[in-house]
C-alpha positions as CSV (number, residue, x, y, z in Angstrom):
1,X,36.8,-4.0,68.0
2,X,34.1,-5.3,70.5
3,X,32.0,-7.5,69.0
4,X,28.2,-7.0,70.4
5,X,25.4,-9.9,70.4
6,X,21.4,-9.7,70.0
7,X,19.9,-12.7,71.1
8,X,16.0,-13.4,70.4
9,X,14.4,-16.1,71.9
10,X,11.1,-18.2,72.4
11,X,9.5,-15.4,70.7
12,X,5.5,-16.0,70.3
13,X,2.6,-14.1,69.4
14,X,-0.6,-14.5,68.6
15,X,-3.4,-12.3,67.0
16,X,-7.5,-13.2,67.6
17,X,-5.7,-17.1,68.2
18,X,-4.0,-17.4,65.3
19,X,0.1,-18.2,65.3
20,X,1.9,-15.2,63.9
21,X,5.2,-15.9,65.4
22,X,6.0,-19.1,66.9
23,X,8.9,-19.8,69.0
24,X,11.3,-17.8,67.0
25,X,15.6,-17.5,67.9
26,X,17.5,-15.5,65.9
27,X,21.2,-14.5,66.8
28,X,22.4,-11.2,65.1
29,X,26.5,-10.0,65.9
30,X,28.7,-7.2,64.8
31,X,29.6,-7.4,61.1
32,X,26.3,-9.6,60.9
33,X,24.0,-8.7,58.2
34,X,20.9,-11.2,58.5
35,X,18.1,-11.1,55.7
36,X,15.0,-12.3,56.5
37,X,12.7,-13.6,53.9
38,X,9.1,-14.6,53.9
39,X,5.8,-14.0,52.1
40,X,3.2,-11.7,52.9
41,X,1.6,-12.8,56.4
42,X,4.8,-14.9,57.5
43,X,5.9,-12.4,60.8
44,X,8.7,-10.4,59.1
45,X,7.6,-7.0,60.3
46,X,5.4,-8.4,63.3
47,X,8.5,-9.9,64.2
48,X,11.1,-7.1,64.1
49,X,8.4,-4.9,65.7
50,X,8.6,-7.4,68.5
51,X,12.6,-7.0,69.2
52,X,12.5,-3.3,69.2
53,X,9.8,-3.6,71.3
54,X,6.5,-1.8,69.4
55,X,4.7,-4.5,69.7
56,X,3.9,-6.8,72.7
57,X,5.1,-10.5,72.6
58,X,3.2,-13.2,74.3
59,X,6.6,-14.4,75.3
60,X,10.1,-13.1,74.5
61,X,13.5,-12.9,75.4
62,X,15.5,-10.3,74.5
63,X,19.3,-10.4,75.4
64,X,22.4,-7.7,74.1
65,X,25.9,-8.8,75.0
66,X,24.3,-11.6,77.6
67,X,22.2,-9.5,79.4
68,X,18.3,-9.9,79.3
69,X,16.4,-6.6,78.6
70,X,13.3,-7.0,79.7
71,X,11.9,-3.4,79.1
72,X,11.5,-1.6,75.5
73,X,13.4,1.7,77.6
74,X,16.7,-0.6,77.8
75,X,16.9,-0.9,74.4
76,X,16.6,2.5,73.1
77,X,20.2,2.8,73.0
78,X,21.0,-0.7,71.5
79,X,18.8,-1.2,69.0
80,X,17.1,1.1,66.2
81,X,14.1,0.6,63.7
82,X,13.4,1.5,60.6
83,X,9.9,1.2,59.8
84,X,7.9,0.7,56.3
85,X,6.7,4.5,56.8
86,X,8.5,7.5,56.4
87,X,8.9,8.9,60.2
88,X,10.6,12.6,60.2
89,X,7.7,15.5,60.2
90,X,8.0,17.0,56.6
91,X,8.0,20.7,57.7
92,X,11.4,19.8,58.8
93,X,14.4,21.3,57.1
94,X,17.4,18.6,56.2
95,X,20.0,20.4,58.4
96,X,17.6,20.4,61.4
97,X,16.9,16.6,60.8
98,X,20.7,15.3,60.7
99,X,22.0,17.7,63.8
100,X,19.0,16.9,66.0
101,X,20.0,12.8,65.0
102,X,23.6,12.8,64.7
103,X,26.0,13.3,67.4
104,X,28.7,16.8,66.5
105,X,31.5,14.0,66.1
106,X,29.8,12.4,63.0
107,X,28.5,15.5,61.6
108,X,31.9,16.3,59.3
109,X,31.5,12.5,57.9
110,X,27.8,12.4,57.4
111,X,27.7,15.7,55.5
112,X,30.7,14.4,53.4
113,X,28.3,12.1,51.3
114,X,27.4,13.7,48.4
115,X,23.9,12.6,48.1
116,X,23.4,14.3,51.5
117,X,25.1,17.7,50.3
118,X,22.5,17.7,47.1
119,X,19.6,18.1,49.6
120,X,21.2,20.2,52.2
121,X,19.0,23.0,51.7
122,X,16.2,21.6,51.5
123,X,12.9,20.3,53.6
124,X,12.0,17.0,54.0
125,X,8.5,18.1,52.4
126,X,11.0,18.4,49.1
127,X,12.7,15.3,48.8
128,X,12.3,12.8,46.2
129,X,10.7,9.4,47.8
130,X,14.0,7.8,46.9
131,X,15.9,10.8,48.4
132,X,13.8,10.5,51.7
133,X,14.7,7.0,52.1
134,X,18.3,7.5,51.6
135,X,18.3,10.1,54.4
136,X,16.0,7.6,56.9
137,X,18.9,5.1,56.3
138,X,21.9,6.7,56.8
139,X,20.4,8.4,59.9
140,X,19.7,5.2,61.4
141,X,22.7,3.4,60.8
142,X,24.7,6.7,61.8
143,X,23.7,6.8,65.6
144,X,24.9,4.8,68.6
145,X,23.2,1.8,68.7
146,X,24.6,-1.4,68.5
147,X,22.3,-3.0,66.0
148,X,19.5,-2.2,63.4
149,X,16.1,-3.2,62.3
150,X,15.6,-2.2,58.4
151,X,11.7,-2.8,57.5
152,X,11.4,-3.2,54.1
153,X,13.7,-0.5,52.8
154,X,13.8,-0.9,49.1
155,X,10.3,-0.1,48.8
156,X,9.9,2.1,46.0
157,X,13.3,3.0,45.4
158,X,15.3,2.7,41.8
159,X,17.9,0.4,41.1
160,X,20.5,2.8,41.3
161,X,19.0,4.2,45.0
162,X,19.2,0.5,46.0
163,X,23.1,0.1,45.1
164,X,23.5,3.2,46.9
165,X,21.6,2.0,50.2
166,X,23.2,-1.6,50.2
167,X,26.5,0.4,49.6
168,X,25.7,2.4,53.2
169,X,24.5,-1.2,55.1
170,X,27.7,-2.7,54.0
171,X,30.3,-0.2,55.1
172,X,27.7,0.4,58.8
173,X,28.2,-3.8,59.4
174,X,31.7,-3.4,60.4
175,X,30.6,-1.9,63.5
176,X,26.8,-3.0,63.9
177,X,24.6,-6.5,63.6
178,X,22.0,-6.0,61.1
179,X,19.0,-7.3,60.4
180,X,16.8,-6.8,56.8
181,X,13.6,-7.6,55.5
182,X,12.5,-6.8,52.2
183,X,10.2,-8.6,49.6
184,X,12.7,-7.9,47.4
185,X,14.7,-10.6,47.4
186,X,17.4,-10.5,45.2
187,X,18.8,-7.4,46.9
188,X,18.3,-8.9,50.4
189,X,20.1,-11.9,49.3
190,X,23.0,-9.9,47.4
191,X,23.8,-7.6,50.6
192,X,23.1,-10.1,53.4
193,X,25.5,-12.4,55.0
194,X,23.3,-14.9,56.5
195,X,19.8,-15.8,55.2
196,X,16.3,-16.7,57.4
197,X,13.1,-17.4,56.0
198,X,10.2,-16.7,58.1
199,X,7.1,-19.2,56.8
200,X,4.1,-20.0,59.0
201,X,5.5,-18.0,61.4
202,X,8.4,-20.7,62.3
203,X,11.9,-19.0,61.2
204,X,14.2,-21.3,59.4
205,X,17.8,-20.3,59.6
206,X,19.6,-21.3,55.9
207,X,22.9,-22.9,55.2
208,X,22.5,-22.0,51.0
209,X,20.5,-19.6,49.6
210,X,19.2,-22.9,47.6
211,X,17.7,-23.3,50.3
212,X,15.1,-20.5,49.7
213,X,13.9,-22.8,46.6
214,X,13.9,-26.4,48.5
215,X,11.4,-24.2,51.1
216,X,9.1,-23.4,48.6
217,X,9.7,-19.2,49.4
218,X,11.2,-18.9,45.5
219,X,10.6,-21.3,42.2
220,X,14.0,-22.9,41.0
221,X,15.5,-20.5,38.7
222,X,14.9,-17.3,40.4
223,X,18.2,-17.4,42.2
């Protein structure tokens, strides 16, 4: 299998003079899944905004497999976003959804799952919060790109929805690099297999997950 490489460098940006992300590298391979940690204000979001290219940098470089992409229309097909929001129009049925977003090759797998097959027949208007999510997920991780931005994906979700969407990032990192952020920590730590924490907009790249407590993000004990 090929292995593919996101490289994000010298990333800075600044809103009305203050520092929201300052000088930022983060490396992200296939079979990588990278949680990034942070408080509230600390760049997460602004930050994977900025690779996928929503948001203007000050200064950026963006490189997949060695080669620099300088424009957000070269990265459509290497990198997809998940955003905090839900983003499919809810007068959509679920059918219409997963064959205008999966390619005919896939279709047989993705409707194998048998979360999908409870809300086949349904519209997007119908679906639980938790069911919604699920679907924005597996759609994501399901298309061609190379690598994926999850913005904060365990919001609202039950335990049990959580298992089942760390149990779809999993088996999608054999073939993608993936990148998480979540202020739920304990589940970004349990699926991730390298950690970041993003604090005063500087990103520190961590050996231990101790690490997380020497940093001051979490008080010892919460690990």
């Amino acid at each position: 299998m090929t292995k593919n490489i996101l490289e994000v460098d010298s990333v800075q940006k600044q809103y009305d003079g203050k520092i929201i992300v300052s000088d930022v590298y983060l490396k992200c391979e296939t079979a990588d899944i990278i949680g990034v940690l942070g408080r509230n204000g600390s760049g997460k979001s602004t930050l994977l905004k900025i690779i996928f290219g929503i948001v203007a940098a000050d200064f950026k470089f963006v490189r997949v497999d060695g080669v620099v992409k300088s424009k957000t229309s070269d990265l459509i097909n290497e990198i997809s976003y998940l955003p905090q929001d839900n983003f499919i129009p809810s007068s959509f049925s679920i059918k219409k959804t997963i064959q205008l977003s999966i390619s005919k090759d896939k279709l047989q797998d993705f409707y194998a799952d048998e979360m999908i097959q409870l809300m086949l027949n349904k519209k997007i208007k119908h679906l639980s919060g938790g069911e919604l999510r699920y679907l924005e997920i597996k759609l994501i991780l399901n298309n061609a790109s190379k690598f994926v931005l999850l913005d904060e994906p365990y919001n609202g979700l039950s335990p049990i929805m959580i298992e089942k969407i760390n149990e779809l990032i999993t088996a999608m990192s054999s073939v993608k690099g993936i990148i998480i952020t979540d202020h739920n920590y304990e589940n970004v730590i349990k699926v991730s297999t390298k950690l970041a924490l993003m604090k005063e907009g500087k990103m520190h790249h961590l050996k231990d997950k101790s690490e997380l407590v020497e940093k001051g993000y979490l008080k010892s004990g919460m690990i």
